[in-house]
ROKE-492268 format. One record per residue: residue in one letter; x, y, z of N, C-alpha, C in turn. Coordinates in pm, whole numbers, plus 50000, padded with zeros to 5 digits. Example, Ala and Ser with C-alpha at 12.3 -4.5 7.8 and 13.67 -1.06 7.14 Angstrom:
<atoms>
A513194943150780512304955050780513204967050780/S512854977550708513674989450714512905000350787/
</atoms>
This chain:
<atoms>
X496394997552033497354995851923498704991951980/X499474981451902500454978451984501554986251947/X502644989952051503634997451997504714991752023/X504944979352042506084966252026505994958451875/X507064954451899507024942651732506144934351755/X504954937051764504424928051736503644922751658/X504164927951542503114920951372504384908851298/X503684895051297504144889151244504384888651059/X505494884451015504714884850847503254886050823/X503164872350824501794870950808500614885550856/X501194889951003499914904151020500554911250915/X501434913850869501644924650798500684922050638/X500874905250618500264906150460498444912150507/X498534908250641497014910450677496844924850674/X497314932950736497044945950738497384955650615/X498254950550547498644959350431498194952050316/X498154939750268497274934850155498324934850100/X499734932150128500974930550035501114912650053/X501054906449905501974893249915502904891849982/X503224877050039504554878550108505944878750040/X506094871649948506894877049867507464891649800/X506184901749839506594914149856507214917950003/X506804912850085507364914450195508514916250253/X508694905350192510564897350213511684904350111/X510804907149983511404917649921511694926649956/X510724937050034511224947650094511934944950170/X511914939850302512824937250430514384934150330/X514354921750228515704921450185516304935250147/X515564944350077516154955849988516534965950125/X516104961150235516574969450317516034983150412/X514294978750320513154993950340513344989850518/X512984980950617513164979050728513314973650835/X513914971050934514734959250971514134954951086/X513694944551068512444937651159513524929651281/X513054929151406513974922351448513194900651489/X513924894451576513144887251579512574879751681/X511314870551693510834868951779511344854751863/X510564851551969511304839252087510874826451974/X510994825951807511104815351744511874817851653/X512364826151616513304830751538512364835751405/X511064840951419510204843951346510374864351299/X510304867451233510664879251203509434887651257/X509934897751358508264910351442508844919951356/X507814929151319507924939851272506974953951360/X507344965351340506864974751441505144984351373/X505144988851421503644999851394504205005751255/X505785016251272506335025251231506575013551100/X507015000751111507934990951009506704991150877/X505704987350932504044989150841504234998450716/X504585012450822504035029150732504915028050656/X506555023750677507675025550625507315014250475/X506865002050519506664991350400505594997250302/X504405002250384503575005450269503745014050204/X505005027550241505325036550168506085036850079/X507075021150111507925017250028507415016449891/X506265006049895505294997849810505035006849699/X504325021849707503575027049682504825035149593/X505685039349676507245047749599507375039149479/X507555023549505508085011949382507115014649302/X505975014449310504835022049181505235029049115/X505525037949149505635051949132507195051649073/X508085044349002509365040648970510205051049050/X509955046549160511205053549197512535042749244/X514165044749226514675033749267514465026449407/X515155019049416514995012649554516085019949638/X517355021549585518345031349667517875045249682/X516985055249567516365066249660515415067949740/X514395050849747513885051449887514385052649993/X515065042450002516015036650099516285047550198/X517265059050109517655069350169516695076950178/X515415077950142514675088350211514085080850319/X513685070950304513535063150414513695062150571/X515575061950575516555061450653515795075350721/X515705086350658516015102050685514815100750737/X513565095350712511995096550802512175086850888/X512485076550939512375068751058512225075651225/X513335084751216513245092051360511635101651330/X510955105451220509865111251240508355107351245/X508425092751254507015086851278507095080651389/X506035085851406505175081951558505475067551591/X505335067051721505255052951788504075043451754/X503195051451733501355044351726501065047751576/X500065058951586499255056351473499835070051386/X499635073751292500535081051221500025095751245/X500635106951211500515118651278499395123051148/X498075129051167496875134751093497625142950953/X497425139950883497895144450746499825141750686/X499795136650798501405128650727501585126150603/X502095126950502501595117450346502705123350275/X503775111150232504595107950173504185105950045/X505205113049929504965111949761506435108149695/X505605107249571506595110149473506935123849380/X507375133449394507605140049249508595138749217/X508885135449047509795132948987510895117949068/X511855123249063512655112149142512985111049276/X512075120949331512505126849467511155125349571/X511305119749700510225121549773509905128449895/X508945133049869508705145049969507455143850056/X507225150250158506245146450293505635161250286/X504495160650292503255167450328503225167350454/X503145175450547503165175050660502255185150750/X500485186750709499505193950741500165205150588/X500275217050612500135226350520501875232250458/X502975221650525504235219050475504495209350432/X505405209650300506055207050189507555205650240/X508425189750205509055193150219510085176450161/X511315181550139512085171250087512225155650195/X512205144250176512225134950277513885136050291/X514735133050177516295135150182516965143850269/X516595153050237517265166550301516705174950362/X515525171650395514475182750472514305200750445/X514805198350293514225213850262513155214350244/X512645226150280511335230950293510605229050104/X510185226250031509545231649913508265236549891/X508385249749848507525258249838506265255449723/X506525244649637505615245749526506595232549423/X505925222949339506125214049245506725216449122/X507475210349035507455215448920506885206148836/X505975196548902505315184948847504485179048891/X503425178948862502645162848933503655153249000/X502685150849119503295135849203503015123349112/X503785116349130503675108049041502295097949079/X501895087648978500615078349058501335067949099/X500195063549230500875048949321501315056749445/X501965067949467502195071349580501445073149653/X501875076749825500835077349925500595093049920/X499105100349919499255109249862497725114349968/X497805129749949496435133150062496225147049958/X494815151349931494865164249902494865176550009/X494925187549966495025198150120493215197350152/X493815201550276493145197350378492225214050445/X491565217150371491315234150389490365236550473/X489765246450506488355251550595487145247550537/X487085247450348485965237350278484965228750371/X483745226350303483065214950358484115205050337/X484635200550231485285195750143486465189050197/X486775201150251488145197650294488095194350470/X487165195650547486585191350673486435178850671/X485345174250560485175157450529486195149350469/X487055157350444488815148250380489525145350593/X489375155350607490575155350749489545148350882/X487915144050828487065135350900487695122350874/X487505122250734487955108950701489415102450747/X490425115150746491715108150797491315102150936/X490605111051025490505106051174489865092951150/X488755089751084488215075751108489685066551002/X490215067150958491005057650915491955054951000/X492295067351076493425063951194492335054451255/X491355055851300490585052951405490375035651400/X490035036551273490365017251198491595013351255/X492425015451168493865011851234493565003851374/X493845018351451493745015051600493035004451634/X491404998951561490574994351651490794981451563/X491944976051441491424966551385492024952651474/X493184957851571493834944951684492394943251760/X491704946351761491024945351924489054943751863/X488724954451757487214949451726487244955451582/X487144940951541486724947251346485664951351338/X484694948651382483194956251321483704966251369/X484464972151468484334989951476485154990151376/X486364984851387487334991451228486464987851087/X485484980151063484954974950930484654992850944/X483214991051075482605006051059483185021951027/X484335021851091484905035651016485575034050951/X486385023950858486615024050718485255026250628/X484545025150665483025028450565482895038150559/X483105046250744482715062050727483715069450659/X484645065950653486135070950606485795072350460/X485155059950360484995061350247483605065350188/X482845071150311481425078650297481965090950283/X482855097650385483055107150346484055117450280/X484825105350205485575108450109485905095050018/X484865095049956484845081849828486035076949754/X486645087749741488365083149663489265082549743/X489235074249879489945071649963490505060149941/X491775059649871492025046449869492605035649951/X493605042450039493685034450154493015032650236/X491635040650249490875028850348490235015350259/X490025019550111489575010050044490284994950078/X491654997450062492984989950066492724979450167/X492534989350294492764984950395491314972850444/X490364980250399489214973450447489334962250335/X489954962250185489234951050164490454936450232/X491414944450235492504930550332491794926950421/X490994937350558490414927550638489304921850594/X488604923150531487414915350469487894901550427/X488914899750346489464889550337489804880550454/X490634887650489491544876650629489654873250689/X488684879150756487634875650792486914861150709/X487334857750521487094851050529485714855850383/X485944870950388484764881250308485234884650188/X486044875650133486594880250020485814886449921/X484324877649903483644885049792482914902549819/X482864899249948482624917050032483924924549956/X485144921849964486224922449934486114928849767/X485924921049682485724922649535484504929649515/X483394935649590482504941749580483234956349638/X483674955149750484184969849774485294977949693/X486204965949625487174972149522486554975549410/X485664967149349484944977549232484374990049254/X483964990549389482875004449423483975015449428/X485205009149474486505022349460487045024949315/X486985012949264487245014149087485765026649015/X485005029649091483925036149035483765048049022/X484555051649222484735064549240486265070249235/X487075066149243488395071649242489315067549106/X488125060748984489105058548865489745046248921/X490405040948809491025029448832492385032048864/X492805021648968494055025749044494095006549006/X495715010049048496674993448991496334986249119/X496794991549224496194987249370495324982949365/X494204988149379492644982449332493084971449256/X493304970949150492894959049044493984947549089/X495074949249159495694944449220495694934849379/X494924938649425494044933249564492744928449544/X492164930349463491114926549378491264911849362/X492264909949260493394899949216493494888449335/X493854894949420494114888849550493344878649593/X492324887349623490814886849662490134876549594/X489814877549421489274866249378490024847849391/X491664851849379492774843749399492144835549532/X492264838949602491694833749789490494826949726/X489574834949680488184826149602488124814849560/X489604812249499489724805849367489054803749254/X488724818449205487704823449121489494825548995/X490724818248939491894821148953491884826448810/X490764824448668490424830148509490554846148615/X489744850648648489174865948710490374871248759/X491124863548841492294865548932492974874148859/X493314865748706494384865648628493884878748497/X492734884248508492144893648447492224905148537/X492474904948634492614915948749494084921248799/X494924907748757496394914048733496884920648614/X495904911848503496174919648361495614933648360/X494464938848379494084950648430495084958548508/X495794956548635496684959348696498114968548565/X498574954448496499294952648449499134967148323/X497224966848270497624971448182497624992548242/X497244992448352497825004848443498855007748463/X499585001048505501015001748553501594987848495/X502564989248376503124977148299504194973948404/X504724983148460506064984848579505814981048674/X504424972648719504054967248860504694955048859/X505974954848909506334937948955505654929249026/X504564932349062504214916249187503434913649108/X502504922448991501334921848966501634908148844/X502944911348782503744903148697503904891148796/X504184889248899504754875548968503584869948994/X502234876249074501474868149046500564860248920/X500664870248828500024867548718501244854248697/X502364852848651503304843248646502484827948731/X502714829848833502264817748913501224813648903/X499914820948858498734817648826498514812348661/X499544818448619499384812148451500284799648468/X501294796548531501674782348557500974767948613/X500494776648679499244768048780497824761048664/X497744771848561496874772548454496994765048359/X498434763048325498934751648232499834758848114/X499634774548139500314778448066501904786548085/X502714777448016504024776948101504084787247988/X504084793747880504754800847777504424816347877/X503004819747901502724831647947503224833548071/X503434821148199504114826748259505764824348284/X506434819748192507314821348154507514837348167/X507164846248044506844858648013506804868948167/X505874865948203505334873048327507074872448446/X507264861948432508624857648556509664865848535/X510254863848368510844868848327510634888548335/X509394888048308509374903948364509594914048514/X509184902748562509264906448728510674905348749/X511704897848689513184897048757513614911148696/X513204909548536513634925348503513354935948561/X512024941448650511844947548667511944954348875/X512594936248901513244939149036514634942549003/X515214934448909516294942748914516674961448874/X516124960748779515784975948775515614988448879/X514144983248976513914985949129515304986949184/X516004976049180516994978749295518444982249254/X517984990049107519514997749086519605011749143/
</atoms>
């Protein structure tokens, strides 16, 4: 695993399954500051990844872009160089985000300890259940190890990372980031429809998530399967109405379509709803 900048944009849309236009979004809003390479090409780090995809998942989850930011800022000195520390997992409750950290609770802002919720985490965040002595809870903290274990092995041999993203979601089916993750590389491989077969099988077991129907989206898009595409953002859409990209792509695909009125609509929603994000 490399622990230099060395993921270009492009690895990043590869490894995280984010558009690039989400990308650049984040880096503009400030989630993290990539430096650049001997072309003047933007590298981003191991740590820049966890920080973007946590970003991603917070913007779900409406939280602003200035109280990421700052919780943000406040976790940088605490992630690892490599692969992320076994039960790490960043949320949302309410307007505030807080890190799970094995069997501590605790504010990302201010690092108070919290003892207990006064709410559900919100959905879209990056989220882990506890992790107990259970069969249950043995095959949750199996599964984290083979997802780290992907990670690690996806620079160097995908069939081993294909293979323990499988075991990862054998033995814990509502895993959605390995779902995530495996169906991006399936894609970049070229497997998109592997891709749209493995996101439904997560739409089966873990309920429908915007993500899912959102990479899905992706997925048939690359196909140019682009009617389905555009049924998979609306799905998205009709989960989370507050998903901006899900709006930008649907936009570009209904332009492309001939229909300038709907994505008119769609464009117009996504500016509203970046600007919003970044009050």
């Amino acid at each position: 695993m490399p622990d230099e900048a060395s993921y270009t944009v492009r690895g990043v849309e590869q490894v995280l399954g984010l558009p690039r236009a989400t990308v650049m979004a984040l880096v503009a809003a400030g989630f993290v500051a990539p430096s650049r390479g001997a072309r003047n090409e933007l590298r981003f780090r191991f740590q820049d990844l966890v920080l973007m995809r946590t970003a991603q998942s917070l913007r779900i989850a409406h939280l602003s872009t200035r109280s990421i930011v700052r919780a943000l800022d406040a976790l940088r000195g605490e992630l690892p160089a490599e692969l992320p520390i076994s039960g790490l997992r960043i949320l949302a409750v309410g307007d505030a985000v807080a890190v799970r950290d094995g069997d501590s609770l605790w504010e990302a802002e201010t690092g108070q300890l919290l003892l207990s919720f006064d709410r559900e985490p919100s959905s879209g965040a990056v989220l882990v259940e506890s992790l107990d002595g259970s069969t249950d809870g043995r095959a949750k903290k199996e599964a984290l190890t083979q997802f780290d274990r992907a990670i690690a092995l996806e620079a160097t041999d995908d069939h081993a990372a294909e293979a323990s993203y499988r075991e990862a979601i054998r033995l814990d089916p509502c895993f959605e980031d390995a779902y995530l993750n495996l169906g991006a590389m399936l894609c970049e491989a070229g497997r998109c429809k592997d891709a749209v077969v493995l996101y439904d099988q997560a739409t089966r077991h873990c309920g429908e998530s915007p993500l899912v129907h959102f990479n899905r989206g992706i997925a048939l898009e690359d196909r140019g399967q682009i009617s389905h595409a555009i049924e998979a953002y609306g799905r998205a859409l009709q989960l989370d109405p507050a998903f901006a990209d899900a709006h930008y792509n649907s936009a570009v695909l209904m332009e492309r379509s001939g229909d300038a009125q709907a994505a008119l609509r769609h464009f117009s929603a996504y500016r509203r709803l970046s600007r919003s994000q970044d009050g």
